[in-house]
Structure formats: C-alpha cells, structure tokens
MARTOR-901682 format. One line per field, with one value per residue: x, y, z of N, C-alpha, C in turn; residue in three letters; chain; residue number from 1. Coordinates in steps of 0.001 Angstrom, whole numbers, plus 500000, padded with zeros to 6 digits. Layout:
% residues N
n.c1: c(X,...)
n.c2: c(Y,...)
n.c3: c(Z,...)
ca.c1: c(X,...)
ca.c2: c(Y,...)
ca.c3: c(Z,...)
c.c1: c(X,...)
c.c2: c(Y,...)
c.c3: c(Z,...)
type: c(ALA,...)
mol: c(A,...)
seq: c(NUM,...)
% end
This chain:
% residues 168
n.c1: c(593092,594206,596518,595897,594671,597193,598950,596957,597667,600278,600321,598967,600223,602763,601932,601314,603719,605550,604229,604106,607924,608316,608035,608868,611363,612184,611761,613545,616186,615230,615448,618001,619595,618437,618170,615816,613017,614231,614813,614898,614405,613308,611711,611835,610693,608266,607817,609055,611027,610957,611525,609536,608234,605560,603319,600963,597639,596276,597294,598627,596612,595056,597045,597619,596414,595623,598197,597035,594924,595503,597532,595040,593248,594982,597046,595614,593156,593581,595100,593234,591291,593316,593670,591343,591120,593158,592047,589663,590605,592118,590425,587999,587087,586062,586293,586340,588896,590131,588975,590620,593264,593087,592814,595410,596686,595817,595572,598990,599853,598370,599850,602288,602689,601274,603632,605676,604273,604227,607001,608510,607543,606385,605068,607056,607221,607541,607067,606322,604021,603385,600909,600183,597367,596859,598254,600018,599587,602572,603485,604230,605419,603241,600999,600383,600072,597631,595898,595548,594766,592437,591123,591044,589121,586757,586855,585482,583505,582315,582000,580924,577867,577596,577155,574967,572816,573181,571866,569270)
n.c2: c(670261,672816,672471,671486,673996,675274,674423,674210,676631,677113,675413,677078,679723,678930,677981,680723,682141,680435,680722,683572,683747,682282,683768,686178,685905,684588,687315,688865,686856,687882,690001,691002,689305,689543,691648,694441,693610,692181,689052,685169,682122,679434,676878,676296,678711,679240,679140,681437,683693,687184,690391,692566,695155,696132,698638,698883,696883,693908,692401,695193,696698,699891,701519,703599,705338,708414,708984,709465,707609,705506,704581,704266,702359,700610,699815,700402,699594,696939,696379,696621,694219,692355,692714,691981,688936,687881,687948,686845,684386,683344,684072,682606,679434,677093,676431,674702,672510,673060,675652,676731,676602,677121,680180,681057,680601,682557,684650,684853,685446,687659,689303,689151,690498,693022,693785,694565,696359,698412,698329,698732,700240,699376,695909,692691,691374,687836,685643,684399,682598,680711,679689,677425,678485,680578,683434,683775,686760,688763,686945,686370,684244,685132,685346,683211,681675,683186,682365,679604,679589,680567,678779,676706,677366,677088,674706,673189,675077,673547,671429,671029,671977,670026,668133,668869,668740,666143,665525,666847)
n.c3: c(175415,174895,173754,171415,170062,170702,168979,166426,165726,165476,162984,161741,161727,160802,157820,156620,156733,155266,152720,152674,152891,150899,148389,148909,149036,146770,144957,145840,145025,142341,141906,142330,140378,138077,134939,134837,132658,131462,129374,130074,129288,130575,129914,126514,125882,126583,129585,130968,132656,133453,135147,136499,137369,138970,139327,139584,140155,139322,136822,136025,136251,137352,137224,136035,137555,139611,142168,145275,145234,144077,146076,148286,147296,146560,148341,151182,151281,151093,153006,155209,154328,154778,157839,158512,157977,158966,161447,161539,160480,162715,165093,164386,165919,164637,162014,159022,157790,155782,154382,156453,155621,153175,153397,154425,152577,150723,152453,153378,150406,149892,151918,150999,148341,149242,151155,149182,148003,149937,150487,148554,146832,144360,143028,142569,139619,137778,136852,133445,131540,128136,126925,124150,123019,124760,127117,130156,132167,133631,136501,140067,142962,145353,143793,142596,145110,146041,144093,144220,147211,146406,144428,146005,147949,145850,145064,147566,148372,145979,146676,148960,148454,146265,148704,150200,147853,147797,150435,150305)
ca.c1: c(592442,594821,597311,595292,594719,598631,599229,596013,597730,601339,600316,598404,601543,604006,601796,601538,605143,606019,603565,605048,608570,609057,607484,609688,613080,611776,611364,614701,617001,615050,615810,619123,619679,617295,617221,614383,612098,615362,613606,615203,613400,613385,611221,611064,609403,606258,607909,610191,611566,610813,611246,608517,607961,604104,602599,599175,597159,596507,598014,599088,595589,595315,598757,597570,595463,596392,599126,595937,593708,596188,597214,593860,592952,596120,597561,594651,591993,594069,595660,591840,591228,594032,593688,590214,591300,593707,591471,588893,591329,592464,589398,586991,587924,585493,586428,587129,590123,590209,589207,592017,594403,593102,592712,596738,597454,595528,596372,600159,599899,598014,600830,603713,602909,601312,605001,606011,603658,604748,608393,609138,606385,605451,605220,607977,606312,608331,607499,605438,603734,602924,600656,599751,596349,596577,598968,599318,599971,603693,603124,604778,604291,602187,599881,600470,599344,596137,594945,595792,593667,590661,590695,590799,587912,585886,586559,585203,582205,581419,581742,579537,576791,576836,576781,573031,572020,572438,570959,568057)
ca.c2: c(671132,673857,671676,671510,675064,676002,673199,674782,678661,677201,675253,678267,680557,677957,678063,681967,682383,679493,681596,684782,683628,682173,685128,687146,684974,684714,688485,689220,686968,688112,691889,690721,688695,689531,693215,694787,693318,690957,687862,683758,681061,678235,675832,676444,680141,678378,679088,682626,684833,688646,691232,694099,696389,696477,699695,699041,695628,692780,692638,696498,697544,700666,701895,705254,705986,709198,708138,709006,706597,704042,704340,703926,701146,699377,699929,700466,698120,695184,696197,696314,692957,691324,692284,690962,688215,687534,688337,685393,683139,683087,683957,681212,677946,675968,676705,673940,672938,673679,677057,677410,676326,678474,681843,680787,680737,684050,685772,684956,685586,688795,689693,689583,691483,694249,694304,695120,697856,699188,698412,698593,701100,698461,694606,692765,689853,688204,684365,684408,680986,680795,677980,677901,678913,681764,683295,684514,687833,688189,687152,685939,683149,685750,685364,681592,681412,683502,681545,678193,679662,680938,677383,675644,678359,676689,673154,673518,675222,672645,670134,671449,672300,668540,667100,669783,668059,664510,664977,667028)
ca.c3: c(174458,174766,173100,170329,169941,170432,167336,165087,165695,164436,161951,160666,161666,159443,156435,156533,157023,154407,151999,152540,152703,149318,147671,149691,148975,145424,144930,146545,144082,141403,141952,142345,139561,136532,135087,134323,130978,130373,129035,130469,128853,130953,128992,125529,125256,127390,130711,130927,133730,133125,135956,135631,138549,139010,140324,139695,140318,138066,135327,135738,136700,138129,137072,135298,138720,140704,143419,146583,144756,144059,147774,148820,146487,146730,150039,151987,150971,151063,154034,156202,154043,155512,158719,159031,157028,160112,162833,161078,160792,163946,165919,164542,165764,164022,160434,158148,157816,153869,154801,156965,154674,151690,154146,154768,150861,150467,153401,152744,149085,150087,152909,149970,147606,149843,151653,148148,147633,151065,151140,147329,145879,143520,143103,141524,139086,137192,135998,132447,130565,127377,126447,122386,122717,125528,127954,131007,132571,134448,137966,141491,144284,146102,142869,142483,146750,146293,143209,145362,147819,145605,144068,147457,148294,144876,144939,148713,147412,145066,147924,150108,147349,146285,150327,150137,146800,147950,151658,149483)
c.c1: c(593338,595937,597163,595456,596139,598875,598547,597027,599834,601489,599882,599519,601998,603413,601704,602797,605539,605667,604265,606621,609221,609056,608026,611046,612859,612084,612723,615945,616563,615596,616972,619793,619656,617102,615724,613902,613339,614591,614429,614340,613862,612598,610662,610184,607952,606553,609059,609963,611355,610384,610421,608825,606392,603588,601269,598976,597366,596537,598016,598021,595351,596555,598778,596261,596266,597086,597773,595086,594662,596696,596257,593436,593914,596873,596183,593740,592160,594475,593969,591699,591686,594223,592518,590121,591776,593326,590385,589319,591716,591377,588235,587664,587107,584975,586697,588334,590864,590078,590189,593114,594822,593053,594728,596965,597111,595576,597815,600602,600165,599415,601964,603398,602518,603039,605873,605928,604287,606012,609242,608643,606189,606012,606267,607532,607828,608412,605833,605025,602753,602669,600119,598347,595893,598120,598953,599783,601609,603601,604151,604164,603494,601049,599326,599678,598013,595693,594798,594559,592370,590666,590907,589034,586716,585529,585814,583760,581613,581214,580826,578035,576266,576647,575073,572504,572063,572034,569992,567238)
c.c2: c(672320,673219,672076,672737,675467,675716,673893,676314,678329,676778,676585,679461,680060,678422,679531,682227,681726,680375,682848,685148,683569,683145,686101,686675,685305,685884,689089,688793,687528,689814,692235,690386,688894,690896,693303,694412,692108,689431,686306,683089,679990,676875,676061,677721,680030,678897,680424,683353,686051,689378,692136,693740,696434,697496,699596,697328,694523,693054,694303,696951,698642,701581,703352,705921,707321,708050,708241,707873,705263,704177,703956,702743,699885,698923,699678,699896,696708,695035,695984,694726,692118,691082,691567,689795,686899,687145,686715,684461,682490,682893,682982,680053,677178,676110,675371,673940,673359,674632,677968,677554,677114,679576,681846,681617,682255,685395,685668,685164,687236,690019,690347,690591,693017,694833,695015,696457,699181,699713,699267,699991,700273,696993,694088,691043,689346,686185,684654,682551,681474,679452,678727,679045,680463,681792,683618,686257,687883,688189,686617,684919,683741,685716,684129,681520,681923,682880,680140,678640,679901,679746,676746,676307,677545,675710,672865,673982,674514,671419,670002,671551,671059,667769,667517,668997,666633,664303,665365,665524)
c.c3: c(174098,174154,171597,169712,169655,168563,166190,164792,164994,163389,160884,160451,160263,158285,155923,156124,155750,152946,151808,152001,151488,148703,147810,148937,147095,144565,145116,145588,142699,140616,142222,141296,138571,136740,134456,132802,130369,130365,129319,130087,129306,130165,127963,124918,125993,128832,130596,132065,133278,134080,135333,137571,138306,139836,140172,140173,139530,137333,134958,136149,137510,137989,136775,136894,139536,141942,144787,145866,145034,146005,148474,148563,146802,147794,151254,152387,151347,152222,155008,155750,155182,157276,159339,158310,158379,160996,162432,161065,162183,165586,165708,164304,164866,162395,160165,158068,156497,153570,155365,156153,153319,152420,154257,153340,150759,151332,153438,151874,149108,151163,151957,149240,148223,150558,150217,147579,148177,150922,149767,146431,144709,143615,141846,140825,137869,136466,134545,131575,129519,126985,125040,122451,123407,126403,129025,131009,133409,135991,138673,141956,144898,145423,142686,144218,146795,144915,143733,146173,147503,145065,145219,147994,147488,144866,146134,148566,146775,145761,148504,149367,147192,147904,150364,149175,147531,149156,150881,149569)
type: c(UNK,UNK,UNK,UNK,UNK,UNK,UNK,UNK,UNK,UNK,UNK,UNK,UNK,UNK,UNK,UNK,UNK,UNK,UNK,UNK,UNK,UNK,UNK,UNK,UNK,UNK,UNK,UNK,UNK,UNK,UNK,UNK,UNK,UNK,UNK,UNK,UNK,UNK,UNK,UNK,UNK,UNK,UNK,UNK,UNK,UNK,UNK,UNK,UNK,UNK,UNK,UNK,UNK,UNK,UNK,UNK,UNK,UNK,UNK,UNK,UNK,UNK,UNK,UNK,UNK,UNK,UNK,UNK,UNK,UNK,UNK,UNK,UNK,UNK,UNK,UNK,UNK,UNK,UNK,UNK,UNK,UNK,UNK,UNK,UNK,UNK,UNK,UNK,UNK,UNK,UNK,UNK,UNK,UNK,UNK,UNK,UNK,UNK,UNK,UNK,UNK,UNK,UNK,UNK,UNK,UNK,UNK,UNK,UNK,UNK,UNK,UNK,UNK,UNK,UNK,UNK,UNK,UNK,UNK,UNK,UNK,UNK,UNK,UNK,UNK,UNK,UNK,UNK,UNK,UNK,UNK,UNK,UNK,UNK,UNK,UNK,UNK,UNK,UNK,UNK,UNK,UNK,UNK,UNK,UNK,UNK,UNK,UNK,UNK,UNK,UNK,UNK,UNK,UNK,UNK,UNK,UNK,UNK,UNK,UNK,UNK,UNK,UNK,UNK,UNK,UNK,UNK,UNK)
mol: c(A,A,A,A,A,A,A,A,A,A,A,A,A,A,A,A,A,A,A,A,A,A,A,A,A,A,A,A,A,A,A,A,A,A,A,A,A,A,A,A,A,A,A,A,A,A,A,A,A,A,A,A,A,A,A,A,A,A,A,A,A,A,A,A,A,A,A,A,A,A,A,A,A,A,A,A,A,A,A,A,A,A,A,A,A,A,A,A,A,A,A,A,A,A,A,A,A,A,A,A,A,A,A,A,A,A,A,A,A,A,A,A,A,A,A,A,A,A,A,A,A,A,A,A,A,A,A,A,A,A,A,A,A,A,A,A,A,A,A,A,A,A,A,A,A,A,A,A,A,A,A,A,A,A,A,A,A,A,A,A,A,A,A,A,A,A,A,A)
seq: c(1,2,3,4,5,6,7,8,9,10,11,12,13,14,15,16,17,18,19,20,21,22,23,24,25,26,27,28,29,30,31,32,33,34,35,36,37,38,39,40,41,42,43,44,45,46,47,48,49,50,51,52,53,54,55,56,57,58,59,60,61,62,63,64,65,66,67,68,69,70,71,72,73,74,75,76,77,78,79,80,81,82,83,84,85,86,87,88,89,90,91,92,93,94,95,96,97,98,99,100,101,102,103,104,105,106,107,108,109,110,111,112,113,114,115,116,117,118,119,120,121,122,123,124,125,126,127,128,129,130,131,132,133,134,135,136,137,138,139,140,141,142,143,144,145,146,147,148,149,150,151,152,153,154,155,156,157,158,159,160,161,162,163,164,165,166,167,168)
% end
C-alpha cells in the first residue's frame, strides 16, 4: 500500500513539475528571444508570438489597480489558493483520478505564472490566435494548463451528473 501511495505522490509531483516547467522554459526563451510587442507569425496571422509583460490578470485585468490591491489580489489570493490547492491534493487520497490530474494542470498552471508575479513583477504572455470569427487574448502554457484543468474539471462534471440521471 505504501508503494502505491509513494507512486500516486510522484506521479502527482511529475505532472506539477512538467506543468510548471514548460511554462517556465517557455517564458525564459521568450524573454530572451522576442522583444517586447514584436509580432512572429507562425501560421498565417492565426497563430503569432507577441511578448507583453502582464501586470494585471486576464487579459490585463487589474492593471490600473493600486500596487497594495494588486498585491493582494494577485499575489496573495492565488498564493492561499494554491496552497490549499496543494494541501487537497495531496491530503485526500480518494480523489478521482481526473481530479487529480486537473488540480496538477491548475495547480502547475497556477504555480507559473504566480512565480512570475513574484520573481518578474508581472507575467510574461506571449502566444496569440486569431480564428476569423474571434480571437484570443495573448497568453502562456500556465494559461493553456489551467484551462486543461478547468475543462478536465467540466467534462468530469458532466460525467458524474449523467451516472445520477441514469441510476435516477
């Protein structure tokens, strides 16, 4: 049994780490590489590179906030989040394992860009898609890992919902 356990606490390590990493590595040639607002179009105008510096939230949110607020908000919040984010993950064994897997994505997602906040004073986003009809905002793998995990979170949800309707 304790086998088991070691195995559940590195798999969950790995995918943390794996999560974090890229986003990290990612982040690192980019701020290397690519100046600021300079625009790379990898596919067509649909798919482009563009460093920004993010001091506020999504999609800039928060950006015109006093610096204690945004500290509070942005630093602070996320940081309690994550550590009871941590502490859940790790302390209930008898999670799902689809739960585990999405708490990974979004607690490693969540991990990067806060080190950003911390290390950097703001987040550094920097892939954009433009599909015809809409686009997005310029984000990161730390953004790409917590939408992975909030759609692992949903489809999971809608699982469970229909297993209740058809014992009903």
């Amino acid at each position: 049994m304790q086998k088991m356990e070691n195995l559940r606490w590195s798999v969950l390590l790995l995918l943390l780490t794996l999560n974090f990493s890229c986003d990290q590595i990612s982040k690192r040639i980019v701020r290397t590489e690519i100046s600021d607002y300079e625009h790379i179009s990898i596919i067509k105008d649909r798919f482009t590179l563009t460093k920004v510096e993010n001091t506020g939230a999504f999609l800039s949110l928060g950006d015109n906030m006093p610096y204690i607020f945004r500290l509070i908000v942005l630093t602070g919040l996320p940081l309690l989040f994550l550590v009871y984010g941590l502490y859940f993950l790790f302390a209930k064994r008898n999670l799902p394992m689809t739960m585990q897997i999405a708490l990974c994505f979004l607690i490693g997602g969540g991990i990067g860009n806060l080190y950003d906040r911390i290390v950097h004073g703001s987040v550094t986003d920097f892939m954009h898609m433009d599909f015809y009809l809409f686009q997005t905002g310029v984000f990161n793998f730390a953004d790409i890992s917590i939408m992975i995990g909030v759609g692992i979170l949903i489809l999971q949800s809608i699982r469970n919902n229909q297993l209740k309707q058809e014992i009903s």
